[in-house]
ZAFI-914348 format. One record per residue: residue number from 1; residue in one letter; x, y, z of N, C-alpha, C in turn. Coordinates in Angstrom, 2 decimals, decimal comma. Atoms other than C-alpha are relative to their C-alpha. Example, Ala and Ser with C-alpha at 12.3 -4.5 7.8 and 13.67 -1.06 7.14 Angstrom:
# ZAFI-914348
MARKE resi resn    n_px    n_py    n_pz   ca_px   ca_py   ca_pz    c_px    c_py    c_pz
MARKE    1    A    0,89   -1,19    0,00   12,30   -4,50    7,80    0,90    1,20    0,00
MARKE    2    S   -0,82   -1,19   -0,06   13,67   -1,06    7,14   -0,77    1,09    0,73
This chain:
# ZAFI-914348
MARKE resi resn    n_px    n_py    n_pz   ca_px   ca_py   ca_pz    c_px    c_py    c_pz
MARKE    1    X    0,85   -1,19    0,00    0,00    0,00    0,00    0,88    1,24    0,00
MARKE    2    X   -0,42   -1,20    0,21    1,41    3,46   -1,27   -0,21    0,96    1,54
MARKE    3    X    0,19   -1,49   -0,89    1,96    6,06    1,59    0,20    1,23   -0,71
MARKE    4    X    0,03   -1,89    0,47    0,85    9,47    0,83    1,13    0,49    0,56
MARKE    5    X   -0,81   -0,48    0,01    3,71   12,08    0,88    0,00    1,41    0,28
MARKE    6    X    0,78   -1,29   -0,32    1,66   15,12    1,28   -0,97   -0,07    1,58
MARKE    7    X    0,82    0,01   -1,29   -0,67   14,14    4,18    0,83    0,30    1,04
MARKE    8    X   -0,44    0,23   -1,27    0,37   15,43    7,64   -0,13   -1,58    0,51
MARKE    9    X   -0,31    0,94   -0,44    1,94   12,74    9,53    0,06    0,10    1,51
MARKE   10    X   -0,50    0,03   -1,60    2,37   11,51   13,16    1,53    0,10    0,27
MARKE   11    X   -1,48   -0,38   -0,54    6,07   12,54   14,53   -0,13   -1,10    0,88
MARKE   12    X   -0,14    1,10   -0,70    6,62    9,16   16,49    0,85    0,89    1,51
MARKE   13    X   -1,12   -0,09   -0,80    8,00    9,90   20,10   -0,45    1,66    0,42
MARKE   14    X    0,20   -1,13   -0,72    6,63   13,85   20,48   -0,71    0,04    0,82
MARKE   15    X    0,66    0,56   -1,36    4,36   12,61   22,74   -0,60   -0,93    0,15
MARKE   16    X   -0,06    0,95   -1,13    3,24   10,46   25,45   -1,44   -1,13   -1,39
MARKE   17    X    1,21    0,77    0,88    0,97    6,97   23,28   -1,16   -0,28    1,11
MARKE   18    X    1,14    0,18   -0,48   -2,18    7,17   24,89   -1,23   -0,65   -1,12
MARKE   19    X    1,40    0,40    0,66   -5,81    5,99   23,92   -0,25   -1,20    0,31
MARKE   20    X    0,33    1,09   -0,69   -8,27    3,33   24,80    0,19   -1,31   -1,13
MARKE   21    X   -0,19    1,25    0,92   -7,58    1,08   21,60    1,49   -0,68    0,60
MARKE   22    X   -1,67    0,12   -0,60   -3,50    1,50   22,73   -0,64   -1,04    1,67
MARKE   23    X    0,70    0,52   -1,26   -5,05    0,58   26,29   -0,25   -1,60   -0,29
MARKE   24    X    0,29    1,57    0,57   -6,62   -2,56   25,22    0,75   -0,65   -0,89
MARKE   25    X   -0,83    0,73    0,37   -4,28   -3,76   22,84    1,22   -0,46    0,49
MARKE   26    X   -1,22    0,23   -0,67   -1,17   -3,72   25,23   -0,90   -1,32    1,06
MARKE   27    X    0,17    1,15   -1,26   -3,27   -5,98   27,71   -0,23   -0,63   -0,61
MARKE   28    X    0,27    0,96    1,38   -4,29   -8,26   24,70    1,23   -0,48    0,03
MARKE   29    X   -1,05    0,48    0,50   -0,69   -8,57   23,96    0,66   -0,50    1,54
MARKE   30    X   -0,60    0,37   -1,27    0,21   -8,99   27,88   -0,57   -1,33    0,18
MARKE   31    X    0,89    1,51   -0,57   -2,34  -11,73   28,63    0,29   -1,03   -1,55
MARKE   32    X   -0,23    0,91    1,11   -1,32  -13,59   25,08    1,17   -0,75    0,25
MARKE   33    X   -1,33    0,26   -0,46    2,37  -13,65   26,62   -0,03   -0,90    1,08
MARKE   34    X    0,12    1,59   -1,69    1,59  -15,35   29,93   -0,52   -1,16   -0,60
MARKE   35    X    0,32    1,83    0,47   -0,05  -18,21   28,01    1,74   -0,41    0,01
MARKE   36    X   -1,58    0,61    0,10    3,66  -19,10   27,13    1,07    0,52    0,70
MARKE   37    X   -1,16   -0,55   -0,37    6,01  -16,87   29,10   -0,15    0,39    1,05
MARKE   38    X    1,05   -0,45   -1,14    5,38  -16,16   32,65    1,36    0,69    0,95
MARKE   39    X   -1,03   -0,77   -0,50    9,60  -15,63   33,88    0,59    0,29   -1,26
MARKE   40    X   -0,96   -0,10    0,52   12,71  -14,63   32,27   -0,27    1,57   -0,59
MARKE   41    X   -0,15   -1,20    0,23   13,76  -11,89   29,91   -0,67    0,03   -1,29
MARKE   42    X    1,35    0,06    1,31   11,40  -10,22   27,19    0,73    1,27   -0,42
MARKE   43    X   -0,63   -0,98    0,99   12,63   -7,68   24,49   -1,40    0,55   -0,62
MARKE   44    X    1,32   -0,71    0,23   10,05   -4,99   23,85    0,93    1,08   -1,54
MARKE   45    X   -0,12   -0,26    1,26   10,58   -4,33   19,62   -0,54    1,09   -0,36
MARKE   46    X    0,70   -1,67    0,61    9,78   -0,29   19,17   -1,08   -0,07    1,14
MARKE   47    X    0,68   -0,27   -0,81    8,40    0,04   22,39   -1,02    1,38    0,20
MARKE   48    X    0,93   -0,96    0,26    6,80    3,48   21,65    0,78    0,69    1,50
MARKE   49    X   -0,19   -1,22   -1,04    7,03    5,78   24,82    0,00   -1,05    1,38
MARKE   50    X   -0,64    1,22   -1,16    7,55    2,34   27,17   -1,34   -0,64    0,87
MARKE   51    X    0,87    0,86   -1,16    3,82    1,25   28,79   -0,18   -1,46    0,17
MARKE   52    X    0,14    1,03    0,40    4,18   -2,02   27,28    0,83   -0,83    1,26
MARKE   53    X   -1,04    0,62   -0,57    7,32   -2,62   28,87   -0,21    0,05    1,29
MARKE   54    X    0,01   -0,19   -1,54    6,24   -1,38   32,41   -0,91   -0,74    0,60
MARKE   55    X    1,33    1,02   -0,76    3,01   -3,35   32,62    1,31   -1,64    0,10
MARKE   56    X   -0,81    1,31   -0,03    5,73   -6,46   31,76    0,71    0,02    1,15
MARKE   57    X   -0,73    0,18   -0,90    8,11   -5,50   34,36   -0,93   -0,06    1,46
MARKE   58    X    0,82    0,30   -1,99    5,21   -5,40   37,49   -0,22   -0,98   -0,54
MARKE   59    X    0,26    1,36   -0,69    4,59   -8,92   36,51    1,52   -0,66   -0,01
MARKE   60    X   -1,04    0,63   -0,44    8,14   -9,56   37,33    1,15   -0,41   -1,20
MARKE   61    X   -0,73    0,56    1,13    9,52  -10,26   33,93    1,36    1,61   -0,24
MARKE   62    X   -1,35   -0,60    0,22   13,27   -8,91   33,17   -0,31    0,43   -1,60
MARKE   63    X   -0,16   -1,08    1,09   12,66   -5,93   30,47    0,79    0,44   -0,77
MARKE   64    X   -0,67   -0,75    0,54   14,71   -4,78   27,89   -0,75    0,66   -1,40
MARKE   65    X    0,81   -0,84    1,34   13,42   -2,28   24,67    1,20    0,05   -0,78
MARKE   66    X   -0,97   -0,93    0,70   15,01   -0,81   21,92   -1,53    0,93   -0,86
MARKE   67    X    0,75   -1,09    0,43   13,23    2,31   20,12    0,44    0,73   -0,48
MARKE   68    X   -0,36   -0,66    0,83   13,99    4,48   17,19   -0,34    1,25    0,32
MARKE   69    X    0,55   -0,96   -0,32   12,74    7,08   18,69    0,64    0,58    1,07
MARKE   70    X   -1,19   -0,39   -0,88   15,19    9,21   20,90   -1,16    0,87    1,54
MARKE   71    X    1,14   -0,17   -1,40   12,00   11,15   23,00   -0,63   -0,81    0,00
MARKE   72    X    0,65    1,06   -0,33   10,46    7,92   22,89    0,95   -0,84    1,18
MARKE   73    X   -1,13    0,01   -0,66   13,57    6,89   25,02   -0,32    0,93    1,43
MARKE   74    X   -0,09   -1,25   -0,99   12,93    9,92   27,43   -0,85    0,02    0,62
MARKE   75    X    1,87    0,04   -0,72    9,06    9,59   27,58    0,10   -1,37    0,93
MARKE   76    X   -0,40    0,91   -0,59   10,05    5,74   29,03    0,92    0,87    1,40
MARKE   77    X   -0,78   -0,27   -1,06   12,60    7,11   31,34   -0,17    0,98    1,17
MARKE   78    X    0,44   -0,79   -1,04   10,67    9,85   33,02   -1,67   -0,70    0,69
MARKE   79    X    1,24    0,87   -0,89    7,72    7,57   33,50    0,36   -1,31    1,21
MARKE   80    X   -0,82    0,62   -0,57    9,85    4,96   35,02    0,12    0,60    1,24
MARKE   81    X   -0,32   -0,87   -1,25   11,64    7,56   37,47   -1,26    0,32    1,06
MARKE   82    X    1,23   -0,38   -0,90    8,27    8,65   38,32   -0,97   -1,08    0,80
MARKE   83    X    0,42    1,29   -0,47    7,02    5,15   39,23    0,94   -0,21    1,45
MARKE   84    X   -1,13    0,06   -0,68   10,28    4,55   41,05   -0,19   -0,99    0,87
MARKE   85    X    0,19    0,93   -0,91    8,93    1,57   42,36    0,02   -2,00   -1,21
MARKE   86    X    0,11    1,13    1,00    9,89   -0,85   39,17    1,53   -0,15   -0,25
MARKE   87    X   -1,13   -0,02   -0,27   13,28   -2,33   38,50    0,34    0,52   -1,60
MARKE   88    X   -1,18   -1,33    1,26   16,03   -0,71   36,10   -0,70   -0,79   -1,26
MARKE   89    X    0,58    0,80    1,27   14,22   -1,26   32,46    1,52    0,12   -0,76
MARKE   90    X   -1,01   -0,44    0,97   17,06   -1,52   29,55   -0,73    0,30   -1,07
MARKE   91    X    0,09   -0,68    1,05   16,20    0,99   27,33    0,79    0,34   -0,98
MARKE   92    X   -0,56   -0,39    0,50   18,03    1,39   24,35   -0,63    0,47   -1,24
MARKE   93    X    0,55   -0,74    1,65   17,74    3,96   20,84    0,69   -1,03   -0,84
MARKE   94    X   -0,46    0,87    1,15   18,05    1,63   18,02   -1,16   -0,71   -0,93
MARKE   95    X    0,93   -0,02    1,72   16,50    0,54   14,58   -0,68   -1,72    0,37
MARKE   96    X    0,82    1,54    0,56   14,10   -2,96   14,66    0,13   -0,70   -0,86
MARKE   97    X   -0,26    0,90    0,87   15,37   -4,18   11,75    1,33   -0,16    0,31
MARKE   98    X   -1,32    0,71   -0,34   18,81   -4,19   13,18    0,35    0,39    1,53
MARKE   99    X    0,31    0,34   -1,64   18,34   -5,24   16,75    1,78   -0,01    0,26
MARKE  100    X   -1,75    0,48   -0,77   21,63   -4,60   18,64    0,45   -0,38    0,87
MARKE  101    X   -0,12    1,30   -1,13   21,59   -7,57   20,71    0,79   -1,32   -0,37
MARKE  102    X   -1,00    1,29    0,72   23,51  -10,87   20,58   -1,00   -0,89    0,01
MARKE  103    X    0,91    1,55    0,57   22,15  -14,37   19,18   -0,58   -0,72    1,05
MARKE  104    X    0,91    1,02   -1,28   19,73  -16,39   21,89    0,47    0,50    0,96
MARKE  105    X   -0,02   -1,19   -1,59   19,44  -13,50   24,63   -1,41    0,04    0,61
MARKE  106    X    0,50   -0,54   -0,18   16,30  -13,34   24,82   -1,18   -1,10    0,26
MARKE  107    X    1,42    1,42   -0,39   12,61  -15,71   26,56   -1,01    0,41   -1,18
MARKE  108    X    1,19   -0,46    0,33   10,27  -13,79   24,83    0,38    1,23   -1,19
MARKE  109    X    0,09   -1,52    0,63    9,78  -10,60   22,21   -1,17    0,45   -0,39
MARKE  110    X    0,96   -0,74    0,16    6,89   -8,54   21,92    0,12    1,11   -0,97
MARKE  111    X   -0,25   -1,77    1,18    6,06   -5,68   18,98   -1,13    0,25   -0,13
MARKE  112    X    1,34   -0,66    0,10    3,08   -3,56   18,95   -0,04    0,81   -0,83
MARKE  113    X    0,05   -1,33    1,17    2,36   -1,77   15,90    0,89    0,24   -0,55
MARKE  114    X   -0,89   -0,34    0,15    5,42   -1,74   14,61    0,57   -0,43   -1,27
MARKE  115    X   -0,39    0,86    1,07    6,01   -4,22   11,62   -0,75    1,05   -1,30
MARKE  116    X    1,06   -0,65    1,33    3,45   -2,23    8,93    0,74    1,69    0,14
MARKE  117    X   -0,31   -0,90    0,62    5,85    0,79    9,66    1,54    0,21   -0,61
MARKE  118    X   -1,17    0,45    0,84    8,97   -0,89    7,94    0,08   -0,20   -1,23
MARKE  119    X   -0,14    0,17    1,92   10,12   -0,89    4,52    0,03   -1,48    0,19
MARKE  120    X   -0,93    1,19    0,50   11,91   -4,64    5,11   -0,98   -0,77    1,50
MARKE  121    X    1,24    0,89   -1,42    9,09   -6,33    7,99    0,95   -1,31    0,25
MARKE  122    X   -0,81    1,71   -0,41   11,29   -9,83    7,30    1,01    0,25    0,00
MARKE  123    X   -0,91   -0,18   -0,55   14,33   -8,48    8,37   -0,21   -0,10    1,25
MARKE  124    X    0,25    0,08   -1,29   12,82   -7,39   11,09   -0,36   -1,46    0,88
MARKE  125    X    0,49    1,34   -0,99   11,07  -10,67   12,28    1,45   -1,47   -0,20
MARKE  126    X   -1,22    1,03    0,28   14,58  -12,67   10,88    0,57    0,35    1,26
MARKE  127    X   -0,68   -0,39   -0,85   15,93  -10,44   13,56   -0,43   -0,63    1,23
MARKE  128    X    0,68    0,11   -0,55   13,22  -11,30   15,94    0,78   -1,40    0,44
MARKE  129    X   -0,54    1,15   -0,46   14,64  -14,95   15,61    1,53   -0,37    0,36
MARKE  130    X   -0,84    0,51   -0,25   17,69  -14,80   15,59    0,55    0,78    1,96
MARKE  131    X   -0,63   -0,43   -1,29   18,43  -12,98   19,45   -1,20   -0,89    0,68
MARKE  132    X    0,94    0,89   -1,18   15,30  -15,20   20,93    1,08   -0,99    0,07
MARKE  133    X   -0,71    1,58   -0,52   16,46  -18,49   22,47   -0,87   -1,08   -0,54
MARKE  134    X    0,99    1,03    1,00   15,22  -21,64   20,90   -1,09   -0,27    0,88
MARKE  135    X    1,11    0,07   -0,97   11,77  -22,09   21,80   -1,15    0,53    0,40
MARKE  136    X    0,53   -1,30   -0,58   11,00  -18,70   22,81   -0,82    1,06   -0,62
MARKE  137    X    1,14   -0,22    0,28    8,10  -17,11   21,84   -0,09    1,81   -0,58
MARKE  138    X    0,30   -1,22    0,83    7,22  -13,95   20,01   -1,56    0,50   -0,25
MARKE  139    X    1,56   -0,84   -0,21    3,93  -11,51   20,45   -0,14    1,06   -0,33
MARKE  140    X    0,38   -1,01    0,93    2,98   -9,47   17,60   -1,53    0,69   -0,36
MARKE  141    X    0,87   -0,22    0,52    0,41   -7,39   16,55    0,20    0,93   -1,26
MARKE  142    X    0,23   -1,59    1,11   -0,31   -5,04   13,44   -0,96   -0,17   -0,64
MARKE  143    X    0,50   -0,64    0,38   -2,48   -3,56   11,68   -1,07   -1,17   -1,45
MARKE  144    X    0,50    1,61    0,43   -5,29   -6,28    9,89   -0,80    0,86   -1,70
MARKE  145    X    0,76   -0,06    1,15   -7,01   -6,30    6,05    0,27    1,59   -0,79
MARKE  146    X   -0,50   -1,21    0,97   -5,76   -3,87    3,35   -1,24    0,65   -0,37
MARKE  147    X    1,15   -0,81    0,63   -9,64   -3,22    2,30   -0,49    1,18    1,49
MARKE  148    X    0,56   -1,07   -1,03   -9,66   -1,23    5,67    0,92    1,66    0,29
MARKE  149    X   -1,03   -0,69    0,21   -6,40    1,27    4,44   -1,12    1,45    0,41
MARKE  150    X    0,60   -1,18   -0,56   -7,68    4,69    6,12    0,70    1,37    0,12
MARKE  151    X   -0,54   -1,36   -0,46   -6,43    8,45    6,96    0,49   -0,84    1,41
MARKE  152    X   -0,68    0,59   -1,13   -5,45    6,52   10,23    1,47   -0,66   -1,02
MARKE  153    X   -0,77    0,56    0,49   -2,98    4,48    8,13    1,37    1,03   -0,45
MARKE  154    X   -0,85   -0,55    0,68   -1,72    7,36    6,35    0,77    0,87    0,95
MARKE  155    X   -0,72   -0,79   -1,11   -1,14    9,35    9,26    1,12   -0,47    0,92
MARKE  156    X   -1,07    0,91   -0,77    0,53    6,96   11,56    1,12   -0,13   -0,98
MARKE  157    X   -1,28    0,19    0,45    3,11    6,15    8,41   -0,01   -1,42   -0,19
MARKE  158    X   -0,32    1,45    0,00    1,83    2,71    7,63    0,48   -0,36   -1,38
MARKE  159    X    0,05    0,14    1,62    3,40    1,18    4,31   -0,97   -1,40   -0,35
MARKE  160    X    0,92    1,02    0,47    0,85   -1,92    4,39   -1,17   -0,43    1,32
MARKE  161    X    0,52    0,28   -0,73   -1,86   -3,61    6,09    0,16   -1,64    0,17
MARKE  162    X   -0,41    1,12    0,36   -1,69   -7,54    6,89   -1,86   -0,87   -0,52
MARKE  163    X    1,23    0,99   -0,04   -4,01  -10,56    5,59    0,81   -1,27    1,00
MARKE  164    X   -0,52    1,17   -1,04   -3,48  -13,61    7,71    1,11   -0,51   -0,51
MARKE  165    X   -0,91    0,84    1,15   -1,88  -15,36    4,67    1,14    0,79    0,05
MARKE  166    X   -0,87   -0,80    0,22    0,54  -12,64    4,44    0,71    0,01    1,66
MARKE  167    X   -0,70    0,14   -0,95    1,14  -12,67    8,12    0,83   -1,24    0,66
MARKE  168    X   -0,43    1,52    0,45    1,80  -16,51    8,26    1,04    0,13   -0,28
MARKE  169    X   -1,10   -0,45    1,05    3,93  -16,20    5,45    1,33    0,57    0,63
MARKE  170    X   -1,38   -0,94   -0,03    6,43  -13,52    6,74    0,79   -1,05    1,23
MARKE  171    X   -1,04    0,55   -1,17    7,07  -15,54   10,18    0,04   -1,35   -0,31
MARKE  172    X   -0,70    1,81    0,12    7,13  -19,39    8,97    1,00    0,29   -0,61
MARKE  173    X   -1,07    0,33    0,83    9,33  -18,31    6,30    1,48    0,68    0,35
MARKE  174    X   -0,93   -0,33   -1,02   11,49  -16,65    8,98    0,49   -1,49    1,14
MARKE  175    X   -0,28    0,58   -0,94   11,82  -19,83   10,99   -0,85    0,06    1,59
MARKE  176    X    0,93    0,25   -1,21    8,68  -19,66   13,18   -0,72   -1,12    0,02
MARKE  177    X    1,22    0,89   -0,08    6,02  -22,06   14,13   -1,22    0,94    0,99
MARKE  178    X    1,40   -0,68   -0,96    2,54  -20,10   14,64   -0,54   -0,71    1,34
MARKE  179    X    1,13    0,75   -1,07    0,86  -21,04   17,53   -1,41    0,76    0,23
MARKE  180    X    1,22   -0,55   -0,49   -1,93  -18,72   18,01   -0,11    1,44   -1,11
MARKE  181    X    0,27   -1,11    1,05   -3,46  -15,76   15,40   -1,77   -0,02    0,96
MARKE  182    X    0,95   -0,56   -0,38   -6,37  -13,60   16,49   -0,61    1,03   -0,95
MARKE  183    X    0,35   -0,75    0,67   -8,34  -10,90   14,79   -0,61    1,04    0,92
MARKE  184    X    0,29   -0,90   -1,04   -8,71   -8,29   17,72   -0,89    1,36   -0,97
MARKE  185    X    0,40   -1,22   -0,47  -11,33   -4,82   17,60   -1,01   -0,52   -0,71
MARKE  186    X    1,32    0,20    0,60  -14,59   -6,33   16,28   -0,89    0,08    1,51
MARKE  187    X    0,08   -1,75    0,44  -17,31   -4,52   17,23    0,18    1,05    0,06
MARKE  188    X   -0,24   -1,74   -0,40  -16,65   -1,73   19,40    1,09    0,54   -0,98
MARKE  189    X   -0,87   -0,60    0,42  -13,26   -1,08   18,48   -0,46    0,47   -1,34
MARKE  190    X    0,29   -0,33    1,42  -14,56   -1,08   14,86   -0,68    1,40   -0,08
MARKE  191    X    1,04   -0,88    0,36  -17,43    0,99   15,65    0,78    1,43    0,42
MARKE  192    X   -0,84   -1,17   -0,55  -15,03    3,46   17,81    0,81    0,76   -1,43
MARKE  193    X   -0,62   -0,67    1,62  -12,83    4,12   14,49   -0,85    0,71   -0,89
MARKE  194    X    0,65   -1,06    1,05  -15,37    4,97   12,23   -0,43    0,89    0,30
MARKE  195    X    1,00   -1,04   -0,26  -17,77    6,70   14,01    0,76    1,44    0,58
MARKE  196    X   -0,22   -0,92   -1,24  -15,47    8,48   16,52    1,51    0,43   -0,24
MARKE  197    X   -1,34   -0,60    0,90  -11,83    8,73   15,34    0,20    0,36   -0,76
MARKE  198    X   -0,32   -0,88    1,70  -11,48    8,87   11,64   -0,73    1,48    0,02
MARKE  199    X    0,85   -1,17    0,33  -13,87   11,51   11,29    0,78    1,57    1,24
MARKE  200    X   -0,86   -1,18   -1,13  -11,70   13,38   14,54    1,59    0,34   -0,64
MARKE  201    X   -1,19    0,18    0,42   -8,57   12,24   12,82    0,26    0,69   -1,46
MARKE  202    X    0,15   -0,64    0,89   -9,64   13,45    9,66   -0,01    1,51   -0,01
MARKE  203    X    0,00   -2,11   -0,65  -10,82   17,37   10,94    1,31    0,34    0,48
MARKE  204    X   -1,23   -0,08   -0,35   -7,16   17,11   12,55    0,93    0,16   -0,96
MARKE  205    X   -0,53    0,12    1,36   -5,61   16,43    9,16    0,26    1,47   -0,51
MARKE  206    X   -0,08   -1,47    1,13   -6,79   19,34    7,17    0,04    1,30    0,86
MARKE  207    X   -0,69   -1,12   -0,25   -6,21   21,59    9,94    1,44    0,17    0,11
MARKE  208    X   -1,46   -0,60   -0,32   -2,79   20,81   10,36    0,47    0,23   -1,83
MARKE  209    X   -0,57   -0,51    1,24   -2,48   21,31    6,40   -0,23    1,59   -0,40
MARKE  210    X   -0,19   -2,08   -0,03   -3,82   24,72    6,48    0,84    0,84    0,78
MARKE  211    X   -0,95   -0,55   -0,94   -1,72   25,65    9,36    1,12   -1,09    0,13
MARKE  212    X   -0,98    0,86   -0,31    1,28   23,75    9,17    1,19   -0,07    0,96
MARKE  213    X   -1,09   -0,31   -1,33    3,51   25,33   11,86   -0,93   -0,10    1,01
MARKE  214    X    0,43    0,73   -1,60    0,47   24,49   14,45    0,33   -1,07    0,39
MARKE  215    X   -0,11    1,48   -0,99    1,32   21,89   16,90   -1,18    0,02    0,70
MARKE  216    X    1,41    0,67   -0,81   -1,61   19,78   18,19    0,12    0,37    0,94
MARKE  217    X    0,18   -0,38   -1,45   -3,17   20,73   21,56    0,21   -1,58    0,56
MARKE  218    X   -0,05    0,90   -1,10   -1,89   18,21   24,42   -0,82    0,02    0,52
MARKE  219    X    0,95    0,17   -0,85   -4,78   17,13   26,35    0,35   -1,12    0,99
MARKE  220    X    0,10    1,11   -0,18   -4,33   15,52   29,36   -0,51    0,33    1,40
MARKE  221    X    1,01   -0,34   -1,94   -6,41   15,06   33,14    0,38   -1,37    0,35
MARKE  222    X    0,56    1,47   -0,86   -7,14   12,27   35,50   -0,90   -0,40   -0,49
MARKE  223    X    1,71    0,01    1,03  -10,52   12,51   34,21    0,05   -0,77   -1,67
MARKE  224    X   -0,14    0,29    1,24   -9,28   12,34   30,68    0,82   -1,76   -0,14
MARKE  225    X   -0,55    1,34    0,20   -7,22    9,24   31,73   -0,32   -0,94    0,11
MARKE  226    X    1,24    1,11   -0,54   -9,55    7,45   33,53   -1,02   -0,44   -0,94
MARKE  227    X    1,30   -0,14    0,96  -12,38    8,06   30,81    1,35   -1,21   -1,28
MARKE  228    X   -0,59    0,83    1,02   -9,72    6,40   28,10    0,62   -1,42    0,64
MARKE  229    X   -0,35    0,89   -0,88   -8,80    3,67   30,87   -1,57   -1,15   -0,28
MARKE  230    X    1,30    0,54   -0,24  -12,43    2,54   31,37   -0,39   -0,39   -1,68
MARKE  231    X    0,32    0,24    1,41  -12,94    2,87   27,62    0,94   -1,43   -0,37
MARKE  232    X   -1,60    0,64    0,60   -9,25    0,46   27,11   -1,03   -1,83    0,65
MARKE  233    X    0,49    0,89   -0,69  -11,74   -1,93   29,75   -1,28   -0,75   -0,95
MARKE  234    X    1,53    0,14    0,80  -15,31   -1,77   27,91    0,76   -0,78   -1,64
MARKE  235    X    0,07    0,74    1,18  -13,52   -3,06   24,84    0,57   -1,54   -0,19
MARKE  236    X   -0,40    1,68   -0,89  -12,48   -6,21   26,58   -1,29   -0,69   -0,75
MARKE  237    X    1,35    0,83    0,86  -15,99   -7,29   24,80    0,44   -0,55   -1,05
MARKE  238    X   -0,71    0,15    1,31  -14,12   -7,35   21,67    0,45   -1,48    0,05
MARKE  239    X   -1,34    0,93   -0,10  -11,82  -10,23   23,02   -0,75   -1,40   -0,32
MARKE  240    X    1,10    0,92    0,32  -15,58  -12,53   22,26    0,23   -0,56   -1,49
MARKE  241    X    0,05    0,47    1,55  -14,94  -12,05   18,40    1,18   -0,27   -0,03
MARKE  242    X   -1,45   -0,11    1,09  -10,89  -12,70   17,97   -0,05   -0,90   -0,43
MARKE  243    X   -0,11    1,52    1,01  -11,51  -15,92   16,24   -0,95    0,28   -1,64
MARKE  244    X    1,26   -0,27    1,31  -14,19  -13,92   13,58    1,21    0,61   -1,06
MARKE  245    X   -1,01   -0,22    0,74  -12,31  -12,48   10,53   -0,52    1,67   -0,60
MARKE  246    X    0,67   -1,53    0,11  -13,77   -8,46   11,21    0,69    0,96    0,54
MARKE  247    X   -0,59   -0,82   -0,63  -11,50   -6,99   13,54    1,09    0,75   -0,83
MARKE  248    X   -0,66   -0,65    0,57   -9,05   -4,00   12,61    1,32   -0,32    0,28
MARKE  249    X   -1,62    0,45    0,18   -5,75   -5,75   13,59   -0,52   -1,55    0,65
MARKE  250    X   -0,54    1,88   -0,37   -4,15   -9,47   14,08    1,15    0,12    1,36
MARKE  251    X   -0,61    0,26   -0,62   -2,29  -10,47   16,89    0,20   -1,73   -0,10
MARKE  252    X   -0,84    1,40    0,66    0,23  -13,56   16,42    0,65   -0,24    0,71
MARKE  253    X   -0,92    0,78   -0,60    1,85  -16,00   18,73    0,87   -0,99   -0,59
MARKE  254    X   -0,49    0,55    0,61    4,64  -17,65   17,19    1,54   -0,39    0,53
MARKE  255    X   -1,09    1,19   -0,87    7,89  -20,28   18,70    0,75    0,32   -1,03
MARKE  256    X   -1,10    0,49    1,01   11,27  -20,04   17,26   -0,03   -1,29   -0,15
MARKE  257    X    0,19    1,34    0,14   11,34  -23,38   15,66    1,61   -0,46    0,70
MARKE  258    X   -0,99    0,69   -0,51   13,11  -26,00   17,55    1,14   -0,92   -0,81
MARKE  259    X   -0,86    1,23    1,05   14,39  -28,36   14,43    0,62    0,93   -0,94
């Protein structure tokens, strides 16, 4: 799928990843992980601004990131400090398709959103296998069915969307063995996008093209966090359909192969 070149874009890393889809998909991807991974050490693949990694480290699991994103780096490290009750995460700035870790380091790897914004996706997941340990498990999600390509897509910076077949595909022929595929945000989430984002995401668009030196208003409360918290909860309904083939992303459990 062509990315527009003209559309305002999201700046990865200028601020903090909020929202109740983000919300619910990080605990999706947490509770997918404990099926198979419950100690050891887990590698968080473009961790974004780090909540992924912090919900991992209160259940005890030994954290490390990497993140292309240098205030994505910063936004992690002042949330951290401010916790100050979680142990040392390893955060490092560095590229996902060239993980700068050594060969079988690693129990687990997790990536949220992150594969659909790579030129080379099977580098990345080659990478994926080669620093796991044999065995060791991998918990992906991105971005599901190309007939759903949106102003969300273009904005975020996606260059594709996946079909199952296509997601399959990239990690057997990397040296995985699937174990588990889902089809996460049917209905709410669905209905939340159309009705209630795009159309917000869109009005956002064409003002930042008429004004292109505005920067978006930061919004943020207790109120406001709680309200997108409770929302991240209510779409826990969703988690009824991931076996239907409607939802707006896939999430994929998949074993470095042992043979």
């Amino acid at each position: 799928m062509a990315v527009s070149e003209t559309a305002p874009r999201l700046e990865w890393g200028e601020q903090d990843i909020k929202g109740p889809v983000h919300t619910y998909r990080e605990r999706l991807m947490l509770g997918w992980l404990q099926r198979y991974v419950r100690q050891g050490t887990v590698l968080d693949a473009g961790f974004g601004t780090g909540s992924l990694m912090m919900a991992l480290a209160e259940k005890g699991l030994r954290v490390c990131g990497v993140e292309r994103s240098a205030p994505g780096v910063r936004w992690l490290a002042r949330k951290a400090a401010a916790r100050g009750d979680l142990p040392t995460l390893g955060a490092t700035q560095g590229d996902v398709e060239w993980l700068p870790f050594a060969g079988d380091t690693f129990d687990a790897v997790v990536c949220g959103e992150v594969l659909e914004h790579l030129a080379d996706d099977g580098r990345a997941v080659a990478g994926f296998g080669r620093v796991l340990k044999r065995g060791g498990v991998c918990v992906i999600t991105v971005p599901a069915h190309p007939r759903l390509w949106s102003c969300c897509d273009e904005y975020a910076g996606h260059y594709r969307r996946y079909t199952v077949e296509s997601l399959v595909g990239l990690f057997e022929s990397h040296g995985f063995r699937v174990l588990s595929i889902g089809n996460w945000g049917f209905p709410l989430i669905r209905l939340y996008q159309s009705l209630l984002f795009r159309p917000y995401l869109s009005r956002r668009q064409k003002a930042q093209a008429a004004a292109p030196a505005a920067r978006p208003a930061r919004h943020s409360s207790r109120w406001l966090d709680a309200a997108m918290s409770f929302a991240g909860v209510l779409f826990s309904v969703d988690n009824l359909f991931l076996w239907g083939r409607w939802g707006v992303g896939f999430i994929l459990a998949a074993e470095k192969a042992t043979e």
